[in-house]
N, C-alpha and C positions, 0 to 999 in steps of 0.2 A: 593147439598146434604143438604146445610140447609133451602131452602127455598119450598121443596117439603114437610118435616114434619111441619112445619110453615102454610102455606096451608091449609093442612089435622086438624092441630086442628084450627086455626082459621074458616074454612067453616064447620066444621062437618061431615066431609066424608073422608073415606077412602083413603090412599097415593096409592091406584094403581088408583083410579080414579083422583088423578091426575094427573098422568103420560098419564092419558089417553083419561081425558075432558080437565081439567085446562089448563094444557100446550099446545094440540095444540089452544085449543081458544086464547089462548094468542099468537101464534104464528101467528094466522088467520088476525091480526091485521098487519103483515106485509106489505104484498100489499097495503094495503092502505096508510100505512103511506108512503111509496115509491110514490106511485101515488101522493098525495102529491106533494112530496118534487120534482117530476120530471115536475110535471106541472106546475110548478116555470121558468123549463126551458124550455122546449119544451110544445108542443100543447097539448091538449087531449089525442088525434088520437098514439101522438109518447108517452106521458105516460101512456096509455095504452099499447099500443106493449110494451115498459121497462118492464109493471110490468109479460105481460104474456109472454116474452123471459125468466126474471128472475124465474118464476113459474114453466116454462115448462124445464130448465137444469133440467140433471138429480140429480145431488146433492140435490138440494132443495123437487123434486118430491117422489123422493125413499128413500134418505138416512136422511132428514131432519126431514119426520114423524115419524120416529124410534129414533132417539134421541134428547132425551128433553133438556139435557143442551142446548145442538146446535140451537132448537127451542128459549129457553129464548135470548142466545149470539146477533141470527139475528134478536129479539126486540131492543136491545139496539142497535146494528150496524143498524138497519133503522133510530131510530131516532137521529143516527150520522149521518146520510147521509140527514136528510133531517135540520139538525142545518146546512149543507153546505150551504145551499143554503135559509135559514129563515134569515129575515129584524130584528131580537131580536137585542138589544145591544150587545156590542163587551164582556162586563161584565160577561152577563147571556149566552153567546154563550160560554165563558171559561167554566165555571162552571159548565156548564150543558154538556158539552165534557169532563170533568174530569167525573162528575158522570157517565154517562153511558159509560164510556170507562173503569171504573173500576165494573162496572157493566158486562162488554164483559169479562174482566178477570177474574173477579169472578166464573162466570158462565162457561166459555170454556176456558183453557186457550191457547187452540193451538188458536183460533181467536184472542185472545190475541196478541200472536204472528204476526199474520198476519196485524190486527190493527197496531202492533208496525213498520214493515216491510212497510207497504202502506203508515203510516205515513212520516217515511224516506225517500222515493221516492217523495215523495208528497212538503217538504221540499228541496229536490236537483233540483227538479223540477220548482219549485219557486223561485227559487233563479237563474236559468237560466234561467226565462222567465224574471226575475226583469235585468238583466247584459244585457241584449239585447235592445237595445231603436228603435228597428225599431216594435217590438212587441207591442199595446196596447191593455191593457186589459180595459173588461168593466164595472168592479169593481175594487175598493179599495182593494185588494190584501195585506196583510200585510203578511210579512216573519216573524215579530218579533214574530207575533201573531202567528203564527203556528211554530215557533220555540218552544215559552213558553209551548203552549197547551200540543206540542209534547215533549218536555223536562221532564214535568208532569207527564205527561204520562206514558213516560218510567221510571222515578226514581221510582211513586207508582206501578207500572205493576210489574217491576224486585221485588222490595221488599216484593211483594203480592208473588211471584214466586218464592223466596227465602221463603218464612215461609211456605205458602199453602203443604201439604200435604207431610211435613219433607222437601221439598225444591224440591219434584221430577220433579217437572217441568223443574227446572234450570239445575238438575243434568243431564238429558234425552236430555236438548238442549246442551249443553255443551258435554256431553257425543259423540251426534252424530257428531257437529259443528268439534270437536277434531276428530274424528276417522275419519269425512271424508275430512277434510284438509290433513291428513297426509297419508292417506290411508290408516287405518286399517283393518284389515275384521274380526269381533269381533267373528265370527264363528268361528275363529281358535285359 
């Protein structure tokens, strides 16, 4: 909400054309940066397929065009994916995974959520590939460092979450989290 008027007076044009040039060009920038960050790992051939598996789900193809937060959110969430896998310092890889992961918040915060959720998988996960020594990895693997990142994270994500838009985010996760632990059925 504040970076579409921000836009609109900064370029001199109209807040529906940005909703409707600005934001997907900026979204158009995805695949690539994926492409990238995949051919870090795999060959051309297979970062190629990644980026047009990921192009061709239908979330991305149908429902992605239609909303702009969710456009900016999967900017930032690309070039978290491809800090995964860049040679940067351990320094500027923190940093730059706090900005644009308060950047994912800002802009969507259910990906927010989903950031926060992949993070913690991500963390339990590492910490049983670290417990197991028949396992070697072919990186330097730090737990501390994705504990830190992810601790971050989540303190400024929740706090963003708690003031952002009277706190409805928190109240809405909270709300469901409680109703369906216990089974409520709020329809009644």
């Amino acid at each position: 909400t504040v970076i579409a008027p921000f836009l609109s007076k900064l370029l001199h044009i109209d807040g529906v054309y940005i909703f409707k040039i600005v934001f997907p060009a900026i979204f158009a920038f995805v695949p690539i940066i994926l492409y990238c960050a995949f051919n870090n790992l795999v060959s051309e051939k297979g970062s190629f397929l990644s980026v047009f598996f990921f192009l061709a789900m239908p979330v991305v193809s149908l429902e992605v065009v239609s909303i702009s937060k969710l456009q900016l959110a999967g900017v930032f969430l690309a070039f978290v994916v491809s800090l995964l896998v860049s040679n940067i310092s351990n320094r500027w890889k923190f940093l730059l995974a706090i900005v644009f992961s308060i950047g994912i918040a800002a802009t969507y915060y259910t990906i927010g959520f989903v950031l926060i959720l992949s993070l913690t998988i991500g963390v339990f996960l590492l910490a049983a590939v670290k417990l197991m020594p028949f396992i070697k990895t072919t990186k330097k693997l730090s737990l501390e460092g994705l504990l830190l990142v992810s601790g971050t994270i989540l303190v400024i994500s929740l706090a963003y979450f708690s003031i952002a838009g009277g706190g409805t985010p928190m109240k809405t996760l909270s709300y469901y989290s409680y109703a369906n632990l216990i089974g409520i059925n709020p329809g009644t």
